[in-house]
N, C-alpha and C positions, 0 to 999 in steps of 0.2 A: 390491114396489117395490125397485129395485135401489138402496140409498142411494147408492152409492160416483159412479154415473152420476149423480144427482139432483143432489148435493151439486156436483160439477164442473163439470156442467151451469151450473147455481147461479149460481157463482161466478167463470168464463169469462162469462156474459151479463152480472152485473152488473158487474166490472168494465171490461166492455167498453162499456158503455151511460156512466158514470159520466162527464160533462163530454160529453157527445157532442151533435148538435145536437137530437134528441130533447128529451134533461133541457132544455135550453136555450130548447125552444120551451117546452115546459110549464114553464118558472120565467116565462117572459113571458109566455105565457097568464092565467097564475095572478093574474098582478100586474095585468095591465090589466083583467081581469075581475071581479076582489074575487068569483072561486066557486071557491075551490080544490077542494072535493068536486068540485064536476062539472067541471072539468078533470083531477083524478087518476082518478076513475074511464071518462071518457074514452079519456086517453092508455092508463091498466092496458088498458084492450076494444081499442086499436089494436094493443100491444105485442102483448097475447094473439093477433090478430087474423093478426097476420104472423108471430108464433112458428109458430103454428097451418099456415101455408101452408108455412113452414122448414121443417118437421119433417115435414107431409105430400110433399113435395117432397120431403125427403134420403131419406124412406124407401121410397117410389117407385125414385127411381134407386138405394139402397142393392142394390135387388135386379137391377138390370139392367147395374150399370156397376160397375171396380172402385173402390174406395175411393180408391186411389193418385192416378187420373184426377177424379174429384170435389173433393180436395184442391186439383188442378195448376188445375182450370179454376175453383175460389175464391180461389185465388191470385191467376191471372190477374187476374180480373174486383176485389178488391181493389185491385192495381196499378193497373190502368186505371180506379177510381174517384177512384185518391191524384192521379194524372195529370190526368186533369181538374178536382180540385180545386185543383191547383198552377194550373194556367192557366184557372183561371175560369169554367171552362167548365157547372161542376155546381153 
């Protein structure tokens, strides 16, 4: 196991996740449900769910496209998610 990757890893997702609308639905999940187990282990099987598709997905294209261009079209598609969140749309 490569720590240095793991640890980065880590630490890029959880701060990234931190106040996001995720946390947010699972803190009101939690609350209207009175089952925090099966809303944390839940949301962990979603997260895992779509890390799982991430990561199968970057390493798929890792092999067929440069990195430079995988960046530019996450970039993009960021942008254009901040965009439709300004106007309502998402």
């Amino acid at each position: 196991m490569d720590w240095r990757v793991f640890l980065t890893t880590f630490g890029v997702i959880f701060l990234a996740e931190m106040g996001d609308k995720t946390q947010l639905a699972a803190m009101t999940m939690a609350a209207q449900s009175n089952k925090p187990w099966a809303v944390f282990f839940a949301a962990a099987l979603a997260l895992a769910a779509v890390s799982a598709i991430g990561v199968l997905v970057g390493s798929v294209l890792g092999n067929y496209l440069p990195l430079i261009w995988i960046k530019r079209v996450a970039a993009v598609a960021f942008i254009a998610i901040g965009l439709l969140i300004l106007l309502n749309k998402f």
